[in-house]
C-alpha positions as CSV (number, residue, x, y, z in Angstrom):
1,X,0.0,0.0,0.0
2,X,1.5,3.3,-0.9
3,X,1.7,6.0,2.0
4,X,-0.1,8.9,1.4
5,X,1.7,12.2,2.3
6,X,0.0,15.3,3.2
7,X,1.8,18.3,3.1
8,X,1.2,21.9,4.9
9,X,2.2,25.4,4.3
10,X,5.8,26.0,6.1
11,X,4.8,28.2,9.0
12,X,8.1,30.6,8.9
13,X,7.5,30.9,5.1
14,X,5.8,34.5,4.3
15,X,4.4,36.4,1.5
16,X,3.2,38.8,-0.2
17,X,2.0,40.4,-3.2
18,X,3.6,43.0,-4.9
19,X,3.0,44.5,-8.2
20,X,3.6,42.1,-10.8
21,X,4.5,39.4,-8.6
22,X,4.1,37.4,-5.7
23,X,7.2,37.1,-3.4
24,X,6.9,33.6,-1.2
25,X,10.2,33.6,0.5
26,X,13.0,33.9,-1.3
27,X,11.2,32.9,-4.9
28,X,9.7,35.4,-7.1
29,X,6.3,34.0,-8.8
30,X,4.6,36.0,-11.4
31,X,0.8,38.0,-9.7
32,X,-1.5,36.0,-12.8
33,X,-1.3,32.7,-10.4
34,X,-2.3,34.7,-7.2
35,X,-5.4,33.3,-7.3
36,X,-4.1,29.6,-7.3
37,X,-1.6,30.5,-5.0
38,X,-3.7,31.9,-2.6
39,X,-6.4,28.7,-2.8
40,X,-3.4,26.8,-2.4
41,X,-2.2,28.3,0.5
42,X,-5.1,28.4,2.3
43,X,-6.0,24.3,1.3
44,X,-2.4,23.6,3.1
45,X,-2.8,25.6,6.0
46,X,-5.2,22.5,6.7
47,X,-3.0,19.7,5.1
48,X,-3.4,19.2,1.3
49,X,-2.0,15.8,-0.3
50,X,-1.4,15.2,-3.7
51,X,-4.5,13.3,-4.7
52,X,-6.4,16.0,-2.9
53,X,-5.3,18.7,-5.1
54,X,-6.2,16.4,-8.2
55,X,-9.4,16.0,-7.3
56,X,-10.4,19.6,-6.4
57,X,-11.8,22.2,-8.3
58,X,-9.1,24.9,-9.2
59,X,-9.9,28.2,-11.2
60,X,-6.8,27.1,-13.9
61,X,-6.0,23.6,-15.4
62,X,-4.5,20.7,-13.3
63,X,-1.2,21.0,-15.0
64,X,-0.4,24.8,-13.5
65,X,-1.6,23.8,-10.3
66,X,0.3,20.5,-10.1
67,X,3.3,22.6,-11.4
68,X,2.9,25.3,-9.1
69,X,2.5,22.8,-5.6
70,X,5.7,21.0,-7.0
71,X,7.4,24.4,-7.2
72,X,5.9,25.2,-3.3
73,X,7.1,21.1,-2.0
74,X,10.9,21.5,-4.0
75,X,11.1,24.4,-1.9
76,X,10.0,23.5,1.1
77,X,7.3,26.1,1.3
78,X,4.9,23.1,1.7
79,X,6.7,20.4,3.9
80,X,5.7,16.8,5.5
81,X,7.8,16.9,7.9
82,X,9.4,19.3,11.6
83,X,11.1,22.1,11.0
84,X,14.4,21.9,12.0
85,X,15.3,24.7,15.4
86,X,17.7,26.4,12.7
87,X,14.9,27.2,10.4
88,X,12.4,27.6,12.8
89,X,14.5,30.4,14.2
90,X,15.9,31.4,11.4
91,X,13.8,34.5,10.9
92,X,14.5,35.4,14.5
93,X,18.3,36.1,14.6
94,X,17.3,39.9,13.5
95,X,16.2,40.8,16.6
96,X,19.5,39.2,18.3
97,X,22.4,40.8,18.6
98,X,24.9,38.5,20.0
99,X,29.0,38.2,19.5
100,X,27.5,34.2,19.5
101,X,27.0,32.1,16.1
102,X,23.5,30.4,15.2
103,X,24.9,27.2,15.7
104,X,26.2,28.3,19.6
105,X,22.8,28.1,21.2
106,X,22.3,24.9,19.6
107,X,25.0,22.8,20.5
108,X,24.6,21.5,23.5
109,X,28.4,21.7,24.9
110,X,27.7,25.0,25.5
């Protein structure tokens, strides 16, 4: 039997539309697919497998969506799994200022 993965948006992935394009971390998607996007990242916010989004109604063909979920999985802006503590915190370190490395606070020797 083949395991059945359901993937959900990466919570310390943001974006946001602006002008001709929508900016999902550090990729650059063009604003005509905002309207997938955002259907898209509102099914994942509740878990969204593969066969899921084939059998759901979607306001473009299956082949763009398809295309654009790959685009959101190979980037891990919709994961199966834990984030790590590095990328959880990742958008964190801005608000530290510390002589310390990332890595420091996470090795536990120190």
């Amino acid at each position: 039997m083949e395991r059945t993965f359901i993937y959900y948006w990466n919570p310390v992935i943001h974006w946001r539309v602006r002008g001709d394009f929508i900016l999902i971390g550090t990729a650059k998607l063009p604003s005509k697919i905002e309207e997938i996007f955002v259907l898209m990242y509102s099914r994942c916010q509740n878990g969204l497998s593969l066969e899921k989004l084939q059998s759901m109604e979607w306001p473009e063909e299956q082949e763009k969506v398809q295309k654009l979920f790959e685009i959101l999985v190979k980037k891990n802006y919709c994961i199966r799994h834990l984030n790590t503590p590095s990328e959880i915190f990742e958008s964190q370190v801005k608000f530290i200022e510390s002589p310390y490395s990332e890595e420091y606070f996470l090795d536990a020797q120190h």
